[in-house]
C-alpha positions in Angstrom: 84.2 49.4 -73.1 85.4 45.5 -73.6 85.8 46.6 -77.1 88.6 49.5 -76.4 90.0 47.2 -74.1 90.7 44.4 -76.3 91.9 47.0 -78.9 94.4 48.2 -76.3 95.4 45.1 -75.7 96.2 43.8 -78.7 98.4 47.1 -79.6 100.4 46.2 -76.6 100.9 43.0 -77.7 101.7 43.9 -81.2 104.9 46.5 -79.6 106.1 43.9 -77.5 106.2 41.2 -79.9 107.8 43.7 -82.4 110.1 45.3 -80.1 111.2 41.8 -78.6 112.1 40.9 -82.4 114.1 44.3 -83.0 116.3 43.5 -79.9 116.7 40.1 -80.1 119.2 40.0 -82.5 121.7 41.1 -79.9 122.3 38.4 -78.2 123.2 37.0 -81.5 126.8 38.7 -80.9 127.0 38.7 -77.3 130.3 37.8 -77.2 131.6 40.9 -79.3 129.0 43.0 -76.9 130.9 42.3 -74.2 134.4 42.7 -75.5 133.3 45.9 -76.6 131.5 46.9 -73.0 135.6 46.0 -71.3 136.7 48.6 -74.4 134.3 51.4 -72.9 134.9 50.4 -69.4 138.8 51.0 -70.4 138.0 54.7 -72.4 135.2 56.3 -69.6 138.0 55.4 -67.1 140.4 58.2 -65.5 143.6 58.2 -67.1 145.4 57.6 -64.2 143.6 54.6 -64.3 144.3 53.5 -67.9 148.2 54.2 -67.2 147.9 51.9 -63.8 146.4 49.1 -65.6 148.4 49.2 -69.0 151.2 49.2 -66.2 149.8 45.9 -65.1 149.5 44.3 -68.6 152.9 45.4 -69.8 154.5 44.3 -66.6 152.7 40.6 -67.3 154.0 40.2 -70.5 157.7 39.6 -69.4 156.3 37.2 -67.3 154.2 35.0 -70.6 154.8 31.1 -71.1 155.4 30.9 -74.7 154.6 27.1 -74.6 150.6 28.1 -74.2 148.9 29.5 -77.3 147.0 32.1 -75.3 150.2 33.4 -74.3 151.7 33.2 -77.4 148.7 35.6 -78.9 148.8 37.8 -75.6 152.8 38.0 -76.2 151.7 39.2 -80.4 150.1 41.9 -78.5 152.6 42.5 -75.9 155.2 42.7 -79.1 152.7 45.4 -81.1 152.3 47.5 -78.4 156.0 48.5 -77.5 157.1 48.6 -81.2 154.1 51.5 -81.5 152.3 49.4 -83.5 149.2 49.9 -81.1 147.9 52.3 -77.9 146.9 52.0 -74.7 143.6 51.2 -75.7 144.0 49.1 -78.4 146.3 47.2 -75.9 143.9 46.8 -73.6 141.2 45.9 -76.2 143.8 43.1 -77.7 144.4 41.8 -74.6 140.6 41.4 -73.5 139.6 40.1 -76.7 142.4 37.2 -76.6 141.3 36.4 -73.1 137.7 35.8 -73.5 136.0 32.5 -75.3 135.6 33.2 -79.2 132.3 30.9 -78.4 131.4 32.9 -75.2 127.8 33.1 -74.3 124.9 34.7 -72.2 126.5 34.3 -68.7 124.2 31.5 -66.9 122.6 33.4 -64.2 119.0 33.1 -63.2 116.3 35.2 -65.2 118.9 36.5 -67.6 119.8 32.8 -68.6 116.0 31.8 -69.3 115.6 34.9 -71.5 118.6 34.1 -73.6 117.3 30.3 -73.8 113.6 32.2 -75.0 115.2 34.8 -77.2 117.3 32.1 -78.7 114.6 29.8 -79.0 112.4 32.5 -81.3 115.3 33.1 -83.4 115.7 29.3 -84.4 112.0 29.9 -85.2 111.2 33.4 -86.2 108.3 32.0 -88.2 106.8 32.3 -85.0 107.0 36.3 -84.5 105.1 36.5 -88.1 102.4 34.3 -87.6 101.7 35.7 -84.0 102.0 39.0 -85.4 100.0 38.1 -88.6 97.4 36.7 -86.5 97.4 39.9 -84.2 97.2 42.3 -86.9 94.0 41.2 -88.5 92.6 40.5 -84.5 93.1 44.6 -84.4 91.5 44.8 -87.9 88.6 42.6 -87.0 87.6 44.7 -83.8 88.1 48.0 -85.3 86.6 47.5 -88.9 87.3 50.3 -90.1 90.4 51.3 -92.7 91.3 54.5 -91.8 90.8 53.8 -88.0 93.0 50.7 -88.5 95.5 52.4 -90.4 95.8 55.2 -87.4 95.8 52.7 -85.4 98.8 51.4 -86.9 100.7 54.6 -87.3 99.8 54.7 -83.4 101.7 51.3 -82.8 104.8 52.7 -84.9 105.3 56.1 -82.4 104.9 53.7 -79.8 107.4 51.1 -81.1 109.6 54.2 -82.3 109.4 56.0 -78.7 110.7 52.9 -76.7 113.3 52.0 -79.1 114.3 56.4 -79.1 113.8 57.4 -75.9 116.0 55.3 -73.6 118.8 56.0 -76.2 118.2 59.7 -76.0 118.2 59.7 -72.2 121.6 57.8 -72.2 123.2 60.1 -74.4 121.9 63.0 -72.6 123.3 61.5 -69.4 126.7 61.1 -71.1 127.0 64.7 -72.4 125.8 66.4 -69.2 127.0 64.0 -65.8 129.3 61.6 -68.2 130.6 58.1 -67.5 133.3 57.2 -64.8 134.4 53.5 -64.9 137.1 54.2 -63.3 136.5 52.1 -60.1 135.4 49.2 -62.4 138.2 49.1 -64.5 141.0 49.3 -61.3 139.0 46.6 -59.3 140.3 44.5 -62.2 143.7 44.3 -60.6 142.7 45.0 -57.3 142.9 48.8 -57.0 139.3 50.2 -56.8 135.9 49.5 -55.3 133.9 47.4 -57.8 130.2 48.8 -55.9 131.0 52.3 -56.7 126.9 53.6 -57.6 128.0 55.5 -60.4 130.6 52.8 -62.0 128.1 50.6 -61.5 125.1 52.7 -63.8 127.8 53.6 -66.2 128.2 50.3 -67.1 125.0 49.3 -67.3 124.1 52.5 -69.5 127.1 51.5 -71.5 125.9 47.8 -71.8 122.5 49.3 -72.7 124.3 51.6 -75.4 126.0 48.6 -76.6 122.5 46.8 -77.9 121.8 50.1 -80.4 123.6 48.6 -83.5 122.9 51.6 -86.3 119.8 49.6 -87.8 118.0 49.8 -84.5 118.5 53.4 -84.1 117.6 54.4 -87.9 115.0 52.2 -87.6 113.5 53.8 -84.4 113.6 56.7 -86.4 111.8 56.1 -89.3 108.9 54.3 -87.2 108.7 57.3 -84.8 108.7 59.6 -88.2 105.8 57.5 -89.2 104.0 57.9 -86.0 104.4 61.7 -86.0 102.6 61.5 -89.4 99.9 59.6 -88.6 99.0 61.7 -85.7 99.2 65.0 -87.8 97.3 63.2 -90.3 94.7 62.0 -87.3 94.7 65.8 -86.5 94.1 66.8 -89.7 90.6 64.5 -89.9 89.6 65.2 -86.3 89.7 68.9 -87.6 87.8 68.8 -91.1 85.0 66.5 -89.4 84.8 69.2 -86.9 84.2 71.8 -90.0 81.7 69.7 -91.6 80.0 69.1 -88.2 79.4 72.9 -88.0 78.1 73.2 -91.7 76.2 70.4 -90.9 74.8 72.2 -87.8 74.3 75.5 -89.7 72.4 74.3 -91.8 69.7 72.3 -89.5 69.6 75.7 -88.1 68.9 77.4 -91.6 66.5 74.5 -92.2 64.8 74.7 -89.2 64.2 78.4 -90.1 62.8 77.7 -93.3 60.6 75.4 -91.8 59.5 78.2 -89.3 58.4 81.0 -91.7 56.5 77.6 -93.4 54.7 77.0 -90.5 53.6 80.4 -90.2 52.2 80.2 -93.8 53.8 83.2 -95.2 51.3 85.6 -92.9 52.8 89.6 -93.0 53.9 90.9 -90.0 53.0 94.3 -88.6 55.8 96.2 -89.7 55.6 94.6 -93.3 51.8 95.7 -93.5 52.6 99.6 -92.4 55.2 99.4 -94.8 53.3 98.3 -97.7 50.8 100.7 -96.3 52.9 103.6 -96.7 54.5 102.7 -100.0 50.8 102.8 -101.6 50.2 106.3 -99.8 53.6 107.7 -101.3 52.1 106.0 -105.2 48.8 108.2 -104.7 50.7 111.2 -103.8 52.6 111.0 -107.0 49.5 110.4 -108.8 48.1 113.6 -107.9 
């Protein structure tokens, strides 16, 4: 019992420190994330919406010091868009990405800061992850001591490692193609014309945040580790159901043994019916003789 317990253990601990190393190189480009979260805010917004708030930009740009050098890339943005150079959204996108820090961060705030200051931490020193992991893997090897166990067992890790990574994506875009996103109240509390604790605004952008962290390597990788967990369970199948064929041959022939040993034990004696038999074969010979 403390033996399947450590074994479980140690799987866990082998997903999260994998899946901890997988998404950790997010917040390498946090800064890009969250430009890109203001572009989907802008796009899963009602188009009344997007036309209220490029109202609000284009109105602001007549109004632009040219003596600042934000301004002057705001008003390079301002000039784009009303030669056709640019849309709404691109506008909108320009304008975002000019106002935020190129250097921005991890926002400061409570447990959210101290995991960025852990995750940044193990990526200085991702030797870390491998010796942890290395050191993991051959605790699993050690307690099961057995290749093909360990090798399932591994294959078991993967489908776990490849659901987690798959299924929250799945359920988001599932969520998208049958309720879909409305940032709509998000994106006009911006300038003061929506309610910024709208529920559903609120879960959109999370979701959308969410989205954001499933570059295409994470998702094709979640793929091919869930493709290799599917394969070692039919391949775990297909043992489980050849030992349970030789199990039965096995048991078929105790049986057959144990029959043999039987008609041993008996010591070859004639039954009744073999003796009338015999009987009556000799009284059919001495009929033919005469």
């Amino acid at each position: 019992m403390l033996k399947k317990f450590l074994i479980w253990l140690v799987k866990n601990l082998i997903i999260l420190l994998l899946v901890t190393l997988i998404f950790s190189t997010v917040t390498l480009d946090f800064p890009n994330l969250i430009k890109g979260l203001f572009g989907d805010i802008f796009a899963y917004a009602s188009p009344e919406a997007q036309k209220h708030v490029v109202g609000e930009l284009t109105g602001a740009c007549s109004s632009l010091e040219k003596s600042s050098e934000f301004a002057a890339n705001i008003g390079a943005v301002c000039t784009d868009y009303k030669s056709g150079k640019i849309n709404d959204k691109e506008f909108f996108f320009s304008v975002i990405n000019s106002a935020l820090p190129i250097n921005a961060g991890m926002p400061q705030i409570g447990a959210l800061d101290k995991y960025n200051k852990i995750i940044s931490y193990l990526n200085k020193n991702k030797i870390l992850y491998f010796i942890v992991l290395l050191i993991l893997i051959l605790l699993l090897y050690l307690l099961i001591m057995n290749v093909k166990l360990f090798l399932m067992t591994l294959s078991q890790i993967s489908f776990g490692i490849g659901m987690i990574i798959m299924v929250p994506y799945m359920a988001i875009i599932i969520y998208r193609n049958f309720v879909g996103f409305d940032t709509t109240p998000i994106l006009g509390s911006m300038f003061g014309a929506g309610n910024i604790f709208d529920a559903k605004a609120i879960s959109s952008v999370i979701l959308l945040m969410i989205l954001r962290t499933y570059s295409s390597f994470i998702i094709v990788l979640g793929i091919l580790l869930l493709g290799a967990g599917v394969a070692g369970k039919v391949y775990s199948w297909k043992l489980r159901k050849q030992g349970r064929i030789a199990r039965k041959k096995e048991d078929k022939k105790e049986t057959d043994e144990d029959v043999e040993t039987d008609k041993r034990k008996i010591g070859g004696k004639k039954t009744t019916k073999e003796i009338l038999d015999e009987l009556e074969d000799m009284h059919k010979k001495k009929m033919r003789e005469k």
